[in-house]
N, CA, C and O of each residue as an XYZ file, in Angstrom:
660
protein
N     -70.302   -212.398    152.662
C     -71.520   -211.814    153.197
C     -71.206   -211.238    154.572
O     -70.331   -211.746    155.272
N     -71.997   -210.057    155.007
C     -71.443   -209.572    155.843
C     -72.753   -209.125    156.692
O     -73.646   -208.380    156.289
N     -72.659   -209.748    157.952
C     -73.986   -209.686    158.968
C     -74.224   -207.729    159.441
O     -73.406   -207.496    160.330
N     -74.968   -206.554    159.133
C     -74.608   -205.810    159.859
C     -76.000   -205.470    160.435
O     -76.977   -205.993    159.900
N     -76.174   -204.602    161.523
C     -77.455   -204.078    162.097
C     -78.026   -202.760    162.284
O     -77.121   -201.938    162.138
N     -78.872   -202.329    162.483
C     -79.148   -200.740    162.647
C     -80.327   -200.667    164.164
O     -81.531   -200.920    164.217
N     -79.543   -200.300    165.048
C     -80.416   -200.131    166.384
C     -80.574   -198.447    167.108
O     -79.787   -197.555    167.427
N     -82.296   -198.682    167.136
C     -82.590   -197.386    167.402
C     -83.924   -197.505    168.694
O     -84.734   -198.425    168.811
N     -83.818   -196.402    169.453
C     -85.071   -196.279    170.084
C     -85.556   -194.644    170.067
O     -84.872   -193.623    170.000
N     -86.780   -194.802    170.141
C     -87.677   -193.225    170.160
C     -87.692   -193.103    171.487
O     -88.034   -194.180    171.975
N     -87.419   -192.064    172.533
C     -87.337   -192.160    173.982
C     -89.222   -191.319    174.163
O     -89.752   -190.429    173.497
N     -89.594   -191.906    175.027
C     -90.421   -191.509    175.612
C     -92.234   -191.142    174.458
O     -93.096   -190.275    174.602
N     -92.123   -192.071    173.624
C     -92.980   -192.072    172.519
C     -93.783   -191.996    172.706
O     -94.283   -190.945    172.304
N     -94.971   -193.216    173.671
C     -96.531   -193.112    174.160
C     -96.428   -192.148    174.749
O     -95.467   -191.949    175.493
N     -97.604   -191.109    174.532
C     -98.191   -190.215    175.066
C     -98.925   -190.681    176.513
O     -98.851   -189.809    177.379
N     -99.594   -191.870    176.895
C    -100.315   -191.980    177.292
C     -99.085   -192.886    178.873
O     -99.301   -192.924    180.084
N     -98.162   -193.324    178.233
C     -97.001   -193.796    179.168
C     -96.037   -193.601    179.533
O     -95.459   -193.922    180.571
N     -95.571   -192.642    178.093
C     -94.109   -192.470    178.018
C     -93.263   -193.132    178.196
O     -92.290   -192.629    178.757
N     -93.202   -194.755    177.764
C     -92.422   -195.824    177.271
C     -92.159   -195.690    175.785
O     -92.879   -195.673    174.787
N     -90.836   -195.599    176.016
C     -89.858   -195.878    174.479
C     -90.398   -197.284    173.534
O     -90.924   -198.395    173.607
N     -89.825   -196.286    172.640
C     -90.280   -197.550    171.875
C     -88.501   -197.844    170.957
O     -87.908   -196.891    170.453
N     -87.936   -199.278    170.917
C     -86.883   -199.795    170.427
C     -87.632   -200.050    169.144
O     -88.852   -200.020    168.985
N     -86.381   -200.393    167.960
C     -86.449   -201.157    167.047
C     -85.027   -201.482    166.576
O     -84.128   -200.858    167.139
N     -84.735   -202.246    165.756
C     -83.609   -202.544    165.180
C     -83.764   -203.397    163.523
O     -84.965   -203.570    163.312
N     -83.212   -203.747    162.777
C     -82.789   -204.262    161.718
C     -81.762   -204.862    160.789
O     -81.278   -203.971    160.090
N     -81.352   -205.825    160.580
C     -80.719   -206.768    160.510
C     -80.825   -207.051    158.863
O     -81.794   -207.350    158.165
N     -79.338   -206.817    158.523
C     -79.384   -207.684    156.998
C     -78.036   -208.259    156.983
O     -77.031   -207.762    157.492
N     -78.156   -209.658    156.171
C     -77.007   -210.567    155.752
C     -77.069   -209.825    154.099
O     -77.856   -209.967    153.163
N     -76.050   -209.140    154.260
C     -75.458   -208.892    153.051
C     -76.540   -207.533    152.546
O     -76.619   -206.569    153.307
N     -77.177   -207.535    151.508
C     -78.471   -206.620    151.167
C     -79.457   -206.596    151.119
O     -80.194   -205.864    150.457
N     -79.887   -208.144    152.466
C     -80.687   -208.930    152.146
C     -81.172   -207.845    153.938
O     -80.333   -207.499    154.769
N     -82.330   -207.634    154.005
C     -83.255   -207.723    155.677
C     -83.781   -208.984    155.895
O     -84.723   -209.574    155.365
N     -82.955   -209.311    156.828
C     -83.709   -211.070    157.348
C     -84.293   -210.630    159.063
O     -84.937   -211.594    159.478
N     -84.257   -209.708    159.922
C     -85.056   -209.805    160.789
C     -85.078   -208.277    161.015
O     -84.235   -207.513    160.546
N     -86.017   -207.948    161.698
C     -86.352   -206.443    162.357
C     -87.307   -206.693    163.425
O     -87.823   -207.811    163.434
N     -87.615   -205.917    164.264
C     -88.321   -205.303    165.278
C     -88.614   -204.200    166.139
O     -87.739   -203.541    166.700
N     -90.101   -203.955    166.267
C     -90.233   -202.615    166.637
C     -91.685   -203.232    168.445
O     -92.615   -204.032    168.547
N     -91.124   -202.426    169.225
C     -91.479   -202.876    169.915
C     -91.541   -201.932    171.572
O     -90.514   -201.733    172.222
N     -92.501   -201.598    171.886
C     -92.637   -200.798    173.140
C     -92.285   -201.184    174.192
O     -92.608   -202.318    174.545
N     -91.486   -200.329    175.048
C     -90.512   -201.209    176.349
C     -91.626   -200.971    177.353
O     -92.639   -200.273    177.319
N     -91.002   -201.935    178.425
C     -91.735   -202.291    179.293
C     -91.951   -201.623    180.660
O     -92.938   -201.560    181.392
N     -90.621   -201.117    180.768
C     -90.648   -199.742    181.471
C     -90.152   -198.813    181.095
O     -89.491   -198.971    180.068
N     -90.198   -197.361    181.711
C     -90.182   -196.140    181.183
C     -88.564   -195.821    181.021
O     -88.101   -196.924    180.728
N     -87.396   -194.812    181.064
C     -86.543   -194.607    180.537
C     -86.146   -193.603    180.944
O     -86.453   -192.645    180.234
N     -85.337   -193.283    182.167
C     -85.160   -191.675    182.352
C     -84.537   -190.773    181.720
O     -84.754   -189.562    181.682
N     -83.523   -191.569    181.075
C     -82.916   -190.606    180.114
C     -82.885   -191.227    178.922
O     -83.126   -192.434    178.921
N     -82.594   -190.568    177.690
C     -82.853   -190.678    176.141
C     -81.751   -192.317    176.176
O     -82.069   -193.462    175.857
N     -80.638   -191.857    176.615
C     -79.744   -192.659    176.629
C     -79.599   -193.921    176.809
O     -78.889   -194.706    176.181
N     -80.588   -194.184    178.063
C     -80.941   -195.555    178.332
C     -81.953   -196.311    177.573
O     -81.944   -197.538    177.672
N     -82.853   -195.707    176.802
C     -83.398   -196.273    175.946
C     -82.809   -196.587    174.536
O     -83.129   -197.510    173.787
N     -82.088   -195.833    174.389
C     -80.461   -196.089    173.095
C     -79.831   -197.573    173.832
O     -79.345   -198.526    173.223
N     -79.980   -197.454    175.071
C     -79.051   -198.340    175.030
C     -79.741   -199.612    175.231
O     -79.241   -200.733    175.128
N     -81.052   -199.285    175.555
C     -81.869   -201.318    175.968
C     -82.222   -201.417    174.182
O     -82.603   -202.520    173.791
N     -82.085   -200.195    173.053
C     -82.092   -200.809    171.944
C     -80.786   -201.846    171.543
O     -80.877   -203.034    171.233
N     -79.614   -201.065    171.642
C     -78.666   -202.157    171.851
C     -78.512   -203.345    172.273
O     -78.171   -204.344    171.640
N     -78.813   -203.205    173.554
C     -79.781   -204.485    173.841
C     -80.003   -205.928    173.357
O     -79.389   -206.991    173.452
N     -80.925   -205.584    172.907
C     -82.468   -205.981    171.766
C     -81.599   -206.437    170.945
O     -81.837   -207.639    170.827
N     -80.659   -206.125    170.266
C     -79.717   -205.972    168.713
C     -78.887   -207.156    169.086
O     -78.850   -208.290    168.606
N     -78.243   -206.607    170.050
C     -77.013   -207.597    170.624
C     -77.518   -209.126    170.237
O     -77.030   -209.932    169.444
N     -79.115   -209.257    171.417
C     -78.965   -210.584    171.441
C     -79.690   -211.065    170.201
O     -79.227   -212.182    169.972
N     -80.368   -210.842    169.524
C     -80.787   -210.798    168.659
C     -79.559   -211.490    167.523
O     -79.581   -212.671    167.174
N     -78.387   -210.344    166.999
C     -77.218   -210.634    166.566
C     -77.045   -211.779    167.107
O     -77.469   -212.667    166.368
N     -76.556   -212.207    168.192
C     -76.327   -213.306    168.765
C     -76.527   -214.406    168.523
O     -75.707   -215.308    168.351
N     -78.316   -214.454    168.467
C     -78.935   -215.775    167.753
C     -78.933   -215.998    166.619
O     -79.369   -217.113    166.333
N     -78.469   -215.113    165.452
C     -78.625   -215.028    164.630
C     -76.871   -215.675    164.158
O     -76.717   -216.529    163.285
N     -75.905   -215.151    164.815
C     -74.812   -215.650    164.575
C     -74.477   -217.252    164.329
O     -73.849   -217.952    163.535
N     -75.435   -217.412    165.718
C     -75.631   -219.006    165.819
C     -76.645   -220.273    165.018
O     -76.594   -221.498    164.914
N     -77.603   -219.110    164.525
C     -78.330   -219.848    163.459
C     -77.405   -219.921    161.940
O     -77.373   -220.916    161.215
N     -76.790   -218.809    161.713
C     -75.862   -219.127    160.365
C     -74.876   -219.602    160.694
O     -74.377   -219.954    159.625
N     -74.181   -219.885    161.503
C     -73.540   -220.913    161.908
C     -73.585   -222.082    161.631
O     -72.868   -222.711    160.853
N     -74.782   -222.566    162.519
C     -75.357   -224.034    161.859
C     -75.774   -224.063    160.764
O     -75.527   -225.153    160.247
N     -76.367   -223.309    160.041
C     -76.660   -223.470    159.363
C     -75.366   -223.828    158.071
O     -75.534   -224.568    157.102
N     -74.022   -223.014    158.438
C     -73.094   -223.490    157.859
C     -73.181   -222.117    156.494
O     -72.677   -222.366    155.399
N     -73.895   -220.667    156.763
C     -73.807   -220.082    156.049
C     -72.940   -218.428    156.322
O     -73.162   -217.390    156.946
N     -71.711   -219.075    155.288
C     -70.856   -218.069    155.969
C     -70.662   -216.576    155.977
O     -71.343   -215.935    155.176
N     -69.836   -215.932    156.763
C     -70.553   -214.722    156.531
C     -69.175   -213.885    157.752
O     -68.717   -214.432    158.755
N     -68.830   -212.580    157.264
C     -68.088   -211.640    157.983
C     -67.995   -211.471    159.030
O     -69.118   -211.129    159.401
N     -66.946   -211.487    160.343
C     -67.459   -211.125    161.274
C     -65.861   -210.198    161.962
O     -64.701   -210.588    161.828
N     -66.314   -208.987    162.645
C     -67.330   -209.029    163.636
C     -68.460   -208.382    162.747
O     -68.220   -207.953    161.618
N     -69.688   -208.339    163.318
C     -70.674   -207.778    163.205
C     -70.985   -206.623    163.152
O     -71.290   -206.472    164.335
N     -71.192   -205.430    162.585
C     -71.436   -204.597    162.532
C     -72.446   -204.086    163.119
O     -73.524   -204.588    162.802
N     -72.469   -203.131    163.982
C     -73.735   -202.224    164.818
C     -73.934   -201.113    164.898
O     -73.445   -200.770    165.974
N     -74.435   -200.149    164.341
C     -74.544   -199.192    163.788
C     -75.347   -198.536    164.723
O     -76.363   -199.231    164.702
N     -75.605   -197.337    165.803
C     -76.300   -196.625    166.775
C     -76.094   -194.957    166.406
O     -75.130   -194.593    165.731
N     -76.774   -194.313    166.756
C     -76.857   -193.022    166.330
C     -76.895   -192.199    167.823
O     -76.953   -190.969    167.841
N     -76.864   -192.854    168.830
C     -76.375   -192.092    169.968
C     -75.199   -192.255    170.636
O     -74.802   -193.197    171.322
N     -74.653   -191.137    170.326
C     -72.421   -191.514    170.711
C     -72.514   -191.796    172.221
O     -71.557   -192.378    172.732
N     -74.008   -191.300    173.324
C     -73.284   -191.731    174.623
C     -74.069   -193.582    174.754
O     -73.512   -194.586    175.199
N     -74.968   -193.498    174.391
C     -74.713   -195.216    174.177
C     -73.524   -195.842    173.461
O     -73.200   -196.983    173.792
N     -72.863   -195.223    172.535
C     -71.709   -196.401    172.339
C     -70.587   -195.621    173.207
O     -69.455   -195.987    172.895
N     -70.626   -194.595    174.261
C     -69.557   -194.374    175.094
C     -69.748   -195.061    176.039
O     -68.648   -195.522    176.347
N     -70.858   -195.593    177.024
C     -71.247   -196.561    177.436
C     -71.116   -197.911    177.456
O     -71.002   -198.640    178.442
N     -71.141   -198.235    176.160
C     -70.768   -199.641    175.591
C     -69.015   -200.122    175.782
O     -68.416   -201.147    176.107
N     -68.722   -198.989    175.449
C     -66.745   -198.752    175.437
C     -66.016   -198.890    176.418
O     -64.907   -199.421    176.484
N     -66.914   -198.191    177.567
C     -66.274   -197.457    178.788
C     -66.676   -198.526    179.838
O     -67.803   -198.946    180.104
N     -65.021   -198.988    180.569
C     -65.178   -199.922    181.516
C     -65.643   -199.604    182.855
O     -65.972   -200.360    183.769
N     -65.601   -198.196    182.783
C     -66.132   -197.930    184.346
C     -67.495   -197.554    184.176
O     -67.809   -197.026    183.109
N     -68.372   -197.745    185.073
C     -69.677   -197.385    185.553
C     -70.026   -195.975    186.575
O     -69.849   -195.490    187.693
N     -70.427   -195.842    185.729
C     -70.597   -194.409    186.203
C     -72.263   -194.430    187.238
O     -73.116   -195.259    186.922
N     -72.521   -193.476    188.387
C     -73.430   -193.778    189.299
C     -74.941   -193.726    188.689
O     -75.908   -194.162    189.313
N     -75.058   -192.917    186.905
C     -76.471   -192.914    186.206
C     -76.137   -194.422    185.459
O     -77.185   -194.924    185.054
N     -75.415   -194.924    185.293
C     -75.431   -196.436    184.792
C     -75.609   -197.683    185.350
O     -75.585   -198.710    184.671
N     -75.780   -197.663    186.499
C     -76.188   -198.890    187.487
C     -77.225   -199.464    187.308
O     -77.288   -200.693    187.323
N     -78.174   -198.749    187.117
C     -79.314   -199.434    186.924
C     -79.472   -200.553    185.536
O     -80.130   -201.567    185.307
N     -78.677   -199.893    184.950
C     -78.456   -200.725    183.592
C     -77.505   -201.196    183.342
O     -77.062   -201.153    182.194
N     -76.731   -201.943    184.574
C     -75.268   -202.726    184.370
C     -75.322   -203.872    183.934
O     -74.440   -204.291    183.184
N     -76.045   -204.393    184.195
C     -76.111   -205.986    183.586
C     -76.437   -206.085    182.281
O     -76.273   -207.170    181.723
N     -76.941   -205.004    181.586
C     -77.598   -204.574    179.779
C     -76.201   -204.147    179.118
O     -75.860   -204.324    177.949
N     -75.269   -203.369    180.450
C     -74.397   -202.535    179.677
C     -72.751   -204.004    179.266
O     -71.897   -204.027    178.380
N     -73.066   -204.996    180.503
C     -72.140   -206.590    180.316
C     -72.720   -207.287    179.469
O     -72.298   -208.439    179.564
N     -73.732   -207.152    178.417
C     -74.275   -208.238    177.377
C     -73.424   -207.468    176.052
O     -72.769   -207.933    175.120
N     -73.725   -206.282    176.399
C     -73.066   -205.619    175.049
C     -71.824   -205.448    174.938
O     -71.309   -205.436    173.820
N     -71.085   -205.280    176.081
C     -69.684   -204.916    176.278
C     -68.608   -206.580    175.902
O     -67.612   -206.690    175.188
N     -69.287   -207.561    176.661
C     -69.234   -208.931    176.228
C     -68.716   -208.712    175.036
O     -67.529   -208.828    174.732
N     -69.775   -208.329    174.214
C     -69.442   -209.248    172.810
C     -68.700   -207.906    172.026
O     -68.585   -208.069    170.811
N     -68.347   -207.013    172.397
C     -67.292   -205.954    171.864
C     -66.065   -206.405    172.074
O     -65.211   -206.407    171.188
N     -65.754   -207.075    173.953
C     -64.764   -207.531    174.161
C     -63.712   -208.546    173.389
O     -62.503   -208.772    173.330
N     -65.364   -209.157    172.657
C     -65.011   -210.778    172.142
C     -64.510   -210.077    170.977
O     -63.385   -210.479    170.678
N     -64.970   -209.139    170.192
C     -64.524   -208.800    168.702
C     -65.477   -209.409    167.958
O     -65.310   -209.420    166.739
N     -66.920   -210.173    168.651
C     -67.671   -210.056    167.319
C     -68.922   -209.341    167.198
O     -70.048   -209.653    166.809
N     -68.285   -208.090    167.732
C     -69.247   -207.164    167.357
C     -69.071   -205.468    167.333
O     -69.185   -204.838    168.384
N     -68.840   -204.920    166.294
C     -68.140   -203.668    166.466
C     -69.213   -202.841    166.100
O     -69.765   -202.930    165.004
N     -69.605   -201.856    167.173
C     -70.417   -200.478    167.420
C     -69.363   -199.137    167.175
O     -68.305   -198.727    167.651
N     -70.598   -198.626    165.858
C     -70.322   -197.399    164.933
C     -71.387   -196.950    164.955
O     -72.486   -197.503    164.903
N     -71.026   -195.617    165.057
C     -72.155   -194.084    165.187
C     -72.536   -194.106    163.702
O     -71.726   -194.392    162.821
N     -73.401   -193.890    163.552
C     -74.436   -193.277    162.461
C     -74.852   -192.259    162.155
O     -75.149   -191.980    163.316
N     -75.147   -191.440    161.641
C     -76.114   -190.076    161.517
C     -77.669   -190.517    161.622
O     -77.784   -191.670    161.208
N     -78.824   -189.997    162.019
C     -79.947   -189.866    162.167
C     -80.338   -189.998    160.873
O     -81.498   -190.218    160.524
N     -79.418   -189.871    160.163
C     -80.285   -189.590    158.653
C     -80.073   -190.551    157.787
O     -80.921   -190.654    156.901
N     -78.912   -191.519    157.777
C     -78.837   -192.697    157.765
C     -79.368   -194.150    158.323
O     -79.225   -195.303    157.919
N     -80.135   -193.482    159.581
C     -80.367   -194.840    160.432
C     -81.973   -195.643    160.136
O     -83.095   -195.173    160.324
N     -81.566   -197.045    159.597
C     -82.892   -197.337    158.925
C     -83.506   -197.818    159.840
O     -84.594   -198.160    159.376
N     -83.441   -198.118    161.184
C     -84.482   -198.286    162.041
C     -85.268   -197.203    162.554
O     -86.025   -197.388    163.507
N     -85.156   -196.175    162.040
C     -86.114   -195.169    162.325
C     -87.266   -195.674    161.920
O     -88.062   -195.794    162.851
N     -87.734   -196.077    160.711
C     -88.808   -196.326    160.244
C     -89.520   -197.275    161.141
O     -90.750   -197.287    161.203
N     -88.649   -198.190    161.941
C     -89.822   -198.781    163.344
C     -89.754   -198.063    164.254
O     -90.432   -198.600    165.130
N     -89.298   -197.031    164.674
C     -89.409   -196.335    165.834
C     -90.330   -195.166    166.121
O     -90.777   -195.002    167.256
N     -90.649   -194.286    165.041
C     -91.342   -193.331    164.841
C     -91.934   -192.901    163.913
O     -91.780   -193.610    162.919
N     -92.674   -191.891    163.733
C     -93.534   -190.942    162.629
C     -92.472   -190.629    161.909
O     -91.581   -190.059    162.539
N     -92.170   -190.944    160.087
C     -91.489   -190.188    159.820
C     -92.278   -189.451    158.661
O     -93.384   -189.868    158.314
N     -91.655   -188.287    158.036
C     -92.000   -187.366    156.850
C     -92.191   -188.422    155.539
O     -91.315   -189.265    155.349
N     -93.488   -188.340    154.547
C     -93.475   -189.536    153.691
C     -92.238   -189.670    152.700
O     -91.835   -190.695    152.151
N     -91.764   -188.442    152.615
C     -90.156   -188.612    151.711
C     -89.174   -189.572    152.526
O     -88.665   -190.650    152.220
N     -89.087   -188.731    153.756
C     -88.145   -190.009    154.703
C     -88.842   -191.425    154.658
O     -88.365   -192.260    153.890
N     -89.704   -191.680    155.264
C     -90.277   -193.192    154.869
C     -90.073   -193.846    153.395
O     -89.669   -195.003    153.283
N     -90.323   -193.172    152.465
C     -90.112   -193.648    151.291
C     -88.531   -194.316    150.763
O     -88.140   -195.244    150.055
N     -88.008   -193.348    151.489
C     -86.679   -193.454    151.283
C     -85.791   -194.733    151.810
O     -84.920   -195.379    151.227
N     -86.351   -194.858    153.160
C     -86.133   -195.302    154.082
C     -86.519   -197.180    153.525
O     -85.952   -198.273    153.550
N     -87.802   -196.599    153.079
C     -88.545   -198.521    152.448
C     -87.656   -199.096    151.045
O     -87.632   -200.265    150.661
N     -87.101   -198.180    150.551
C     -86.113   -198.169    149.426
C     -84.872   -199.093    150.220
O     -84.428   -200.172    149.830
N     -84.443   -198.295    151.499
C     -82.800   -198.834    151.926
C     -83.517   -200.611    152.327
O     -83.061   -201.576    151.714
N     -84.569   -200.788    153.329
C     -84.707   -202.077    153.399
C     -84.934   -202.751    152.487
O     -85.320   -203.892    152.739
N     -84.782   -202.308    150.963
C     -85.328   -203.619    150.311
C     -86.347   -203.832    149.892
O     -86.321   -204.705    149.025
N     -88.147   -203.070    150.290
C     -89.404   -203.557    150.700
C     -89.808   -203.271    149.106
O     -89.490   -202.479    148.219
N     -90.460   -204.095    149.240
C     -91.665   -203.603    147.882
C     -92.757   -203.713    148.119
O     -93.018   -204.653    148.870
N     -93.719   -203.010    147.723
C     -95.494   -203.235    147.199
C     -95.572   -204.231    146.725
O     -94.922   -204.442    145.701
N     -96.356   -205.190    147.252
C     -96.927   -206.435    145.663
C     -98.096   -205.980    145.164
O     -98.521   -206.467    144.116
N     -98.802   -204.975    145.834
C    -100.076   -204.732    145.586
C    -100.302   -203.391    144.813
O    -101.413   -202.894    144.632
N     -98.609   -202.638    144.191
C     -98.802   -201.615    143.450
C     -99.523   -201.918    142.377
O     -99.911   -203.087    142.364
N     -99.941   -201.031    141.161
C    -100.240   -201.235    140.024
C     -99.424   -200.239    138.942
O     -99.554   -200.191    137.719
N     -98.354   -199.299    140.001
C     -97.345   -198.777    139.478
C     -96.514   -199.087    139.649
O     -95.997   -198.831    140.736
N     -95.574   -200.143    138.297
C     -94.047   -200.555    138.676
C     -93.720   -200.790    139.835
O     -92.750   -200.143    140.230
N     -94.330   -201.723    140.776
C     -94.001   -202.509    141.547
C     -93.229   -201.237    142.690
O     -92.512   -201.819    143.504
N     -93.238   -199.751    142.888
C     -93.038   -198.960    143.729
C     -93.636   -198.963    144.862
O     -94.184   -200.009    145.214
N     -93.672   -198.045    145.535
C     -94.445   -197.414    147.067
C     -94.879   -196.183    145.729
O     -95.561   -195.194    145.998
């Protein structure tokens, strides 16, 4: 079994705040055992930094999660797989120097870099069109959503057509 994740944020989403909104998603194997979608707390000056407090979010998340199947004694692949769809958040993640627009987010950019260092956790680019945390992050087209409720797994219980969306 193999732990992997999908972390995304919408930059600048509320209209009314223009706080990002993160989400991410989490499956052991083909299974979704956690997700979250969730509006940050402060605003985001660039797209990037909100890519990257999704990372974030994922990291520790992953984290606890490592440590709950752990104890739990249920085994499973590692490193971890992390899947992001913005290449300068995982150039960020990579890159040991700090650059003077990254300060503000140095201590976000040592939680993630941490556990890259350690090897249990390896960050890979995605395409947009692949990335299933879109579906907590934003409005999508009902084909994309549909599609999208297909990759997590989800079903209707309340269809009365073959158990579809």
């Amino acid at each position: 079994m193999h732990l992997k994740a999908y972390s995304d944020s919408d930059w600048a989403t509320c209209l009314d705040s223009r706080k990002p909104v993160i989400g991410f998603s989490v499956f052991l194997g083909e299974s979704l055992i956690s997700w979250k979608s969730k509006k940050q707390q402060t605003i985001s000056k660039i797209s990037f930094e909100a890519e990257y407090r999704a990372l974030v979010a994922t990291t520790c998340e992953l984290k606890w999660l490592t440590f709950l199947l752990q104890d739990l004694h249920v085994p499973f692949i590692t490193p971890t797989t992390l899947y992001c769809d913005s290449q300068s958040a995982i150039q960020i993640a990579s890159n040991q120097v700090f650059h003077e627009h990254t300060k503000h987010i140095e201590i976000d950019c040592h939680i993630v870099r941490e556990k890259l260092n350690a090897g249990l956790l390896k960050l890979l680019l995605i395409s947009s069109a692949m990335q299933t945390a879109d579906i907590l992050t934003k409005p999508l087209h009902p084909s994309a959503f549909k599609e999208l409720v297909c990759k997590l797994g989800m079903k209707n219980i309340y269809s009365q057509l073959d158990g579809g969306w």
